[in-house]
N, CA, C and O atoms as a CHARMM CRD file, in Angstrom:
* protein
*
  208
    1    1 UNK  N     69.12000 -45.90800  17.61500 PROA 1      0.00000
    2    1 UNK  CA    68.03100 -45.73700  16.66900 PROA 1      0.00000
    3    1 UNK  C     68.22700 -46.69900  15.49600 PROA 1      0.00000
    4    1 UNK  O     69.23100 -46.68200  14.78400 PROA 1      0.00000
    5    2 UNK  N     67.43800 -47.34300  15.37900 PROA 2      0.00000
    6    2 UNK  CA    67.46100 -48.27100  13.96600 PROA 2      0.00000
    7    2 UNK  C     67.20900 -47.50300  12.51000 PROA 2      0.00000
    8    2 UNK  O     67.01600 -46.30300  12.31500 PROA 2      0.00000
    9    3 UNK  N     67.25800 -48.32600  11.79200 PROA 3      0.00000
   10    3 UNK  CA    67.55400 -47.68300  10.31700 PROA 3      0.00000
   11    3 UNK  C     66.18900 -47.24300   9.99800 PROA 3      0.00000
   12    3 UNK  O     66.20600 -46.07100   9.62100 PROA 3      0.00000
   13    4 UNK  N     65.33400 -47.61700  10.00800 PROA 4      0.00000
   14    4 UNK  CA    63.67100 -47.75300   9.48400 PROA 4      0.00000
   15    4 UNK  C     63.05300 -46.02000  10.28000 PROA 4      0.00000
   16    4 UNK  O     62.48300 -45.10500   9.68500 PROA 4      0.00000
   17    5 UNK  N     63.40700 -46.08600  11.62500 PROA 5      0.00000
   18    5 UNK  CA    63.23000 -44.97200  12.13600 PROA 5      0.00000
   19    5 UNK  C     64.15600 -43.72200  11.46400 PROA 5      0.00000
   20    5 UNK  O     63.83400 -42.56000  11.21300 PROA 5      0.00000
   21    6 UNK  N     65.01800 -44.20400  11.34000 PROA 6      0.00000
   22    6 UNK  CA    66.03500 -42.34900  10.90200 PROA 6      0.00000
   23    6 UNK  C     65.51100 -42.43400   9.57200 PROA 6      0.00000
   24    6 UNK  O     65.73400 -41.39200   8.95500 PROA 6      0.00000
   25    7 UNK  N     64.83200 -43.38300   8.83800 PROA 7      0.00000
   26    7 UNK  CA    64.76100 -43.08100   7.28400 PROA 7      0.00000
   27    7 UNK  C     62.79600 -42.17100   7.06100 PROA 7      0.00000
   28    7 UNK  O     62.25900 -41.45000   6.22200 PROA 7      0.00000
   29    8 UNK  N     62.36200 -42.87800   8.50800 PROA 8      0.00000
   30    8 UNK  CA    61.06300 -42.73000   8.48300 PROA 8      0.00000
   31    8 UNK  C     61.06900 -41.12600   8.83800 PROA 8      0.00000
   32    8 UNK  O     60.58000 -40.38100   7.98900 PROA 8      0.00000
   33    9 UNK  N     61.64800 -40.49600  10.16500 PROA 9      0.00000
   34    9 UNK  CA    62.33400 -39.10100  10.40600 PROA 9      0.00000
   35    9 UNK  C     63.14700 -38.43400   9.02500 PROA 9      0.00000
   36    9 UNK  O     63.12000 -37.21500   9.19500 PROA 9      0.00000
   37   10 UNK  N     63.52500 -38.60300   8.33500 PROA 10     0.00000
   38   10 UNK  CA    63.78600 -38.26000   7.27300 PROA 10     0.00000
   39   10 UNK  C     62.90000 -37.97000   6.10000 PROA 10     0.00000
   40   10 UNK  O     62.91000 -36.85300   5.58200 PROA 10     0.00000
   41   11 UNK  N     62.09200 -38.99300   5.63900 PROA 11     0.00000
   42   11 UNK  CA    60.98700 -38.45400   5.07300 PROA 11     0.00000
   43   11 UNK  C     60.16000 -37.76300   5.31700 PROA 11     0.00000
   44   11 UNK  O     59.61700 -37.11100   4.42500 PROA 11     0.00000
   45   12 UNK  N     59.70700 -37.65200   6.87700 PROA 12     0.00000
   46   12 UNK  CA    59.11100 -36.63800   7.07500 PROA 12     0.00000
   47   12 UNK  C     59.67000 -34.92700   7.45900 PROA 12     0.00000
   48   12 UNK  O     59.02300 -33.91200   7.71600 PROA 12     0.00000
   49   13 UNK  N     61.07900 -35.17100   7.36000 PROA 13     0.00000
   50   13 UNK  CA    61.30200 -34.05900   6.88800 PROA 13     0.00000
   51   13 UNK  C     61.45300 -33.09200   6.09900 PROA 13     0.00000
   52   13 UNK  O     61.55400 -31.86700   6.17700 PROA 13     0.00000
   53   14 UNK  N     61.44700 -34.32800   4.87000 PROA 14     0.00000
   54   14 UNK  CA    61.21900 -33.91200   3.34700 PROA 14     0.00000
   55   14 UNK  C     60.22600 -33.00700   3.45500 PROA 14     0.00000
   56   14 UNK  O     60.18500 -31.77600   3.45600 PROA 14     0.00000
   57   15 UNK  N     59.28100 -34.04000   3.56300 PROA 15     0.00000
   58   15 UNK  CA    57.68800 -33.49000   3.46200 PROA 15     0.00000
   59   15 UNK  C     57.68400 -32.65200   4.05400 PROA 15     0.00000
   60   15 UNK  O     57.30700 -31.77200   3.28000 PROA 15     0.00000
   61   16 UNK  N     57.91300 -32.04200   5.35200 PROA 16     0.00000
   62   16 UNK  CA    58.10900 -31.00100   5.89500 PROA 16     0.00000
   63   16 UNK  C     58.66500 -29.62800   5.07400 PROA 16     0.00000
   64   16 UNK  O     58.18100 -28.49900   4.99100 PROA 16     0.00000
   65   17 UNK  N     59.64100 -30.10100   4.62200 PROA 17     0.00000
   66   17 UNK  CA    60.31900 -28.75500   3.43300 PROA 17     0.00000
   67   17 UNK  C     59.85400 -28.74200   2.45000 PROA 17     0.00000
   68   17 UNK  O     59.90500 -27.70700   1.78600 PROA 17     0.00000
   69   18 UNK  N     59.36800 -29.60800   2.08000 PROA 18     0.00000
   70   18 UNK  CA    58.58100 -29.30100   0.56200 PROA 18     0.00000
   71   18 UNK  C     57.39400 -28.28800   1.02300 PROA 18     0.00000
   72   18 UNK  O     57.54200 -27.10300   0.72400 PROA 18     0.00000
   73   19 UNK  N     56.42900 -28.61200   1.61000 PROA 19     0.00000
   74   19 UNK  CA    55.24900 -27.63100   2.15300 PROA 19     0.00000
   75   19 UNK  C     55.65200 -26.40200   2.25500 PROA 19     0.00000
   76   19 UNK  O     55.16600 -25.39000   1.75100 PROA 19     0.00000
   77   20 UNK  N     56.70100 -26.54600   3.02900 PROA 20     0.00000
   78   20 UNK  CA    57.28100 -25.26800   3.38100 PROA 20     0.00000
   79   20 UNK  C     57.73000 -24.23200   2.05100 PROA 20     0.00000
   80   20 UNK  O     57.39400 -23.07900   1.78100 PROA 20     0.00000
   81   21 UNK  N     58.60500 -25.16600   1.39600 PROA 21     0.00000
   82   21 UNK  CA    59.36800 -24.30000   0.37100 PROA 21     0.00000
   83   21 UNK  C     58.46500 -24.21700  -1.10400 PROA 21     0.00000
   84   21 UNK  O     58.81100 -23.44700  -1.99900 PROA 21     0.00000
   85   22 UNK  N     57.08600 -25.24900  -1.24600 PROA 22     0.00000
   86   22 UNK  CA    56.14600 -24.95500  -2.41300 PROA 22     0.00000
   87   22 UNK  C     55.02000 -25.21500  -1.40900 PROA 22     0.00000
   88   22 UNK  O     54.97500 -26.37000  -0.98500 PROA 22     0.00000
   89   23 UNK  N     54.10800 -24.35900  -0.95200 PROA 23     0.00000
   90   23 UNK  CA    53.08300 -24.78800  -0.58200 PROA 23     0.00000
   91   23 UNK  C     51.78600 -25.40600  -1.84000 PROA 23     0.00000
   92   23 UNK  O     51.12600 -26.44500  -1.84800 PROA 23     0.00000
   93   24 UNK  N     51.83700 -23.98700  -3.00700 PROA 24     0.00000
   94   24 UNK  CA    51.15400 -24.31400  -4.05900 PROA 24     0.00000
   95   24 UNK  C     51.15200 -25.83400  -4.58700 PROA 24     0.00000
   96   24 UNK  O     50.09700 -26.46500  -4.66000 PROA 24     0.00000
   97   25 UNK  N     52.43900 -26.40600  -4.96300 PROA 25     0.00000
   98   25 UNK  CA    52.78800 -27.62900  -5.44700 PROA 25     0.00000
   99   25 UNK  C     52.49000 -28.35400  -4.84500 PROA 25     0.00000
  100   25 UNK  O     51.78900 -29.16700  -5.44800 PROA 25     0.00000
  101   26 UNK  N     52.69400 -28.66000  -3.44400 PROA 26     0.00000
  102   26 UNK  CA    51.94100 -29.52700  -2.24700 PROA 26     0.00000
  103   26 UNK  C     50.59900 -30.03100  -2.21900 PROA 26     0.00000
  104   26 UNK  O     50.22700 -31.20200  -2.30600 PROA 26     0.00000
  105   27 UNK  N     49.83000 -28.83600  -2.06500 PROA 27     0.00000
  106   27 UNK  CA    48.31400 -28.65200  -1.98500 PROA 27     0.00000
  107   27 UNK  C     48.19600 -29.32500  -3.13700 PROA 27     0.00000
  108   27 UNK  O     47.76100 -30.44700  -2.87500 PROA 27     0.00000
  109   28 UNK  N     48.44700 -29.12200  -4.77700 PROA 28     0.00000
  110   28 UNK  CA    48.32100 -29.56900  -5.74200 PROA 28     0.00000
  111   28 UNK  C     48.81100 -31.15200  -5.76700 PROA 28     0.00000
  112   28 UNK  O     48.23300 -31.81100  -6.63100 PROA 28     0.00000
  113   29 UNK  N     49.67600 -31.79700  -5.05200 PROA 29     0.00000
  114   29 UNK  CA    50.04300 -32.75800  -5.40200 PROA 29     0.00000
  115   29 UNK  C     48.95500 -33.72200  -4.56900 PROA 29     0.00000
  116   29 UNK  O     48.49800 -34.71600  -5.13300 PROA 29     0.00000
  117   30 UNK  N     48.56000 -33.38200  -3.19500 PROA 30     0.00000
  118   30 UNK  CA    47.43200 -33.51100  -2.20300 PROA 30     0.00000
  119   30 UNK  C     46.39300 -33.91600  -3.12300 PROA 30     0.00000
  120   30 UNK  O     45.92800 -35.05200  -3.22200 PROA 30     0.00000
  121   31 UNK  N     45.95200 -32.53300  -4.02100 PROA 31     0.00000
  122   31 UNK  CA    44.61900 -32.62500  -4.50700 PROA 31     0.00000
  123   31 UNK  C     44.57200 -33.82300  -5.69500 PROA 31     0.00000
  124   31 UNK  O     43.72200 -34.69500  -5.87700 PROA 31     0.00000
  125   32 UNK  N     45.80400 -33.53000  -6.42500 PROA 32     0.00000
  126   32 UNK  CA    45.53600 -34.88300  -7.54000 PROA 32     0.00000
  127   32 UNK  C     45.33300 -36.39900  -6.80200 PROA 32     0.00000
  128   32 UNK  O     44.51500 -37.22800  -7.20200 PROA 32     0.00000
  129   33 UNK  N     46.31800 -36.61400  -5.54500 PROA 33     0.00000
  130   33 UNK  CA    46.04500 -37.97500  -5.06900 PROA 33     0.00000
  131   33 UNK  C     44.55300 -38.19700  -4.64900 PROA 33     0.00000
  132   33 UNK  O     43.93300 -39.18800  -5.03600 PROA 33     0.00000
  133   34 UNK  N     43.94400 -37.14600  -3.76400 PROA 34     0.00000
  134   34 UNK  CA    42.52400 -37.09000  -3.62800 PROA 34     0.00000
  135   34 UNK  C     41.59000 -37.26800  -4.75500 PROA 34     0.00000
  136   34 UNK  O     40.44200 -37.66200  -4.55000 PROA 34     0.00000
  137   35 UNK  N     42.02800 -36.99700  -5.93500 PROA 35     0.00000
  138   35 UNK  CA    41.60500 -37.11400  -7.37800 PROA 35     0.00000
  139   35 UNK  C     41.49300 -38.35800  -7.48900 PROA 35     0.00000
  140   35 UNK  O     40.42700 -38.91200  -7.22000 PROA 35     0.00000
  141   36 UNK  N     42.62100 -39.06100  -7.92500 PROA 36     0.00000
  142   36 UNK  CA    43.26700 -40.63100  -7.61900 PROA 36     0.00000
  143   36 UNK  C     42.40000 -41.55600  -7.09100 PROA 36     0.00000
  144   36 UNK  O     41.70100 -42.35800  -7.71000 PROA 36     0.00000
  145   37 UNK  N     42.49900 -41.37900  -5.81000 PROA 37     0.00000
  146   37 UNK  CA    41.48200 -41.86500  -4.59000 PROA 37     0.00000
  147   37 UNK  C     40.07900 -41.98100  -5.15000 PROA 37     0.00000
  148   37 UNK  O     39.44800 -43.02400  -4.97800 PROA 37     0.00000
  149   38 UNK  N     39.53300 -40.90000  -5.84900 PROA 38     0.00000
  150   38 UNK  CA    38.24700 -41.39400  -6.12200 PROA 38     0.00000
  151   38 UNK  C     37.68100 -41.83100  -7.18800 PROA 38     0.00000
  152   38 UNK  O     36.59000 -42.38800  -7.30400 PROA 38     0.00000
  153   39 UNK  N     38.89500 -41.41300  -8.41700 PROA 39     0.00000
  154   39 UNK  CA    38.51600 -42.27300  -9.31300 PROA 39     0.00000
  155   39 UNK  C     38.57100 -43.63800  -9.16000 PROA 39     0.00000
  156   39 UNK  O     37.92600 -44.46000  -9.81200 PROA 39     0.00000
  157   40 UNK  N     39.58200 -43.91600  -8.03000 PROA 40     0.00000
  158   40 UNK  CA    39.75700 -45.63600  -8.06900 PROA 40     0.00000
  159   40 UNK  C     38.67200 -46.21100  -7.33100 PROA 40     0.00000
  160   40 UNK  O     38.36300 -47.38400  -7.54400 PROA 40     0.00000
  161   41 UNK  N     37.88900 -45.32800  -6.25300 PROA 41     0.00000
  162   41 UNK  CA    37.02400 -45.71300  -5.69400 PROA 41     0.00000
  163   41 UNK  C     35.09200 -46.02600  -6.83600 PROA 41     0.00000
  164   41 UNK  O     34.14300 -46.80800  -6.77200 PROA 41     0.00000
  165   42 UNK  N     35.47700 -44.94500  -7.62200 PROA 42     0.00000
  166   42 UNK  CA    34.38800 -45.18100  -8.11200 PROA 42     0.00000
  167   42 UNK  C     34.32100 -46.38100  -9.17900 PROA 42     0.00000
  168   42 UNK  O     33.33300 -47.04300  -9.49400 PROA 42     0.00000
  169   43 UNK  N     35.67400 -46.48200  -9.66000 PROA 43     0.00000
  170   43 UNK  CA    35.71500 -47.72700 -10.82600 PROA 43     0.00000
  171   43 UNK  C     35.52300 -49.08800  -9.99400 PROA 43     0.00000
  172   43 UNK  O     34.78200 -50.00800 -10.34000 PROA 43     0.00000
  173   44 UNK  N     36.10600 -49.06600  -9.14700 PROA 44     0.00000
  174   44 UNK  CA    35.84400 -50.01500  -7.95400 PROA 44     0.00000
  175   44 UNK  C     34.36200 -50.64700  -8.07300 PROA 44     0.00000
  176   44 UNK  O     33.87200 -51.69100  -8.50300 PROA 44     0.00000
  177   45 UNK  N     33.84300 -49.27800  -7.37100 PROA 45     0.00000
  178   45 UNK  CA    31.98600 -49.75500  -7.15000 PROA 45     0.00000
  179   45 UNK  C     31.61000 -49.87700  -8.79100 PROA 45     0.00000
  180   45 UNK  O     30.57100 -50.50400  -9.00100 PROA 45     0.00000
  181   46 UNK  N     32.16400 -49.47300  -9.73300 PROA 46     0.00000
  182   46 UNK  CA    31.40500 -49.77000 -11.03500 PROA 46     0.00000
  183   46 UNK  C     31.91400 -51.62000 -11.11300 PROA 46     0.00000
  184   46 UNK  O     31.24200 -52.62400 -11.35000 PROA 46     0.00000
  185   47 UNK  N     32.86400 -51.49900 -10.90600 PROA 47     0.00000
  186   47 UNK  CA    33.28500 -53.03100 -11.18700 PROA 47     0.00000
  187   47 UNK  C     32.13500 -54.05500 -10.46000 PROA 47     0.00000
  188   47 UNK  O     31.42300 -54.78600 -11.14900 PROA 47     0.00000
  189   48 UNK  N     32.04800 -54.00600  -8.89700 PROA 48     0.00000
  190   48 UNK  CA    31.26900 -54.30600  -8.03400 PROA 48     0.00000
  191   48 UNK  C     29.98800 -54.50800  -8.30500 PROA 48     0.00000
  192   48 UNK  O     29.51400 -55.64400  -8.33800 PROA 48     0.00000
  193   49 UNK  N     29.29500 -53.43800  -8.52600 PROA 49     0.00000
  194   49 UNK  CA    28.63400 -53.67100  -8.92500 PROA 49     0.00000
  195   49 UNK  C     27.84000 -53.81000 -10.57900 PROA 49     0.00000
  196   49 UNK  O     26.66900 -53.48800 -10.77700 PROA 49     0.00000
  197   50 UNK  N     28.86400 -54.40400 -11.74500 PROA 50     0.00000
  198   50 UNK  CA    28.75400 -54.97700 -12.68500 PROA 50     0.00000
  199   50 UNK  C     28.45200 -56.54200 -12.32300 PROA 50     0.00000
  200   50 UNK  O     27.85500 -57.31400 -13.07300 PROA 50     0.00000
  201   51 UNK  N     28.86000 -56.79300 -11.32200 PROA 51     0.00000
  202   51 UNK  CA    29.18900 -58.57000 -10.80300 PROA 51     0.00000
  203   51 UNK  C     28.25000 -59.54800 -10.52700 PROA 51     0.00000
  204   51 UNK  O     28.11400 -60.77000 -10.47500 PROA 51     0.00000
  205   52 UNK  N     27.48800 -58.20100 -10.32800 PROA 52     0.00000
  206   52 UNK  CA    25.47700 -58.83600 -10.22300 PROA 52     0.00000
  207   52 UNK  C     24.72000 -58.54400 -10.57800 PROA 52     0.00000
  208   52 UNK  O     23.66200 -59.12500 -10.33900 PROA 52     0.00000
């Protein structure tokens, strides 16, 4: 097994125990990136379409 794989299996075991051991915190950390995601998406299209 190469290094990239046992590190990649590893993080997802993190992630695995974290869910497990805070689901609340999870979901919450989920929801802010989804947050994230669309603010960047919308500044995006504001930028975009400022351009014309």
């Amino acid at each position: 097994m190469n290094l990239r794989k046992v590190i990649t299996w590893l993080a997802a075991a993190l992630v695995v125990l974290y869910v497990v051991q805070s689901p609340d915190d999870a979901a919450h950390v989920v929801r802010n990136a989804g947050d994230g995601l669309a603010v960047l998406a919308s500044s995006l299209a504001s930028f975009v379409g400022s351009l014309s």
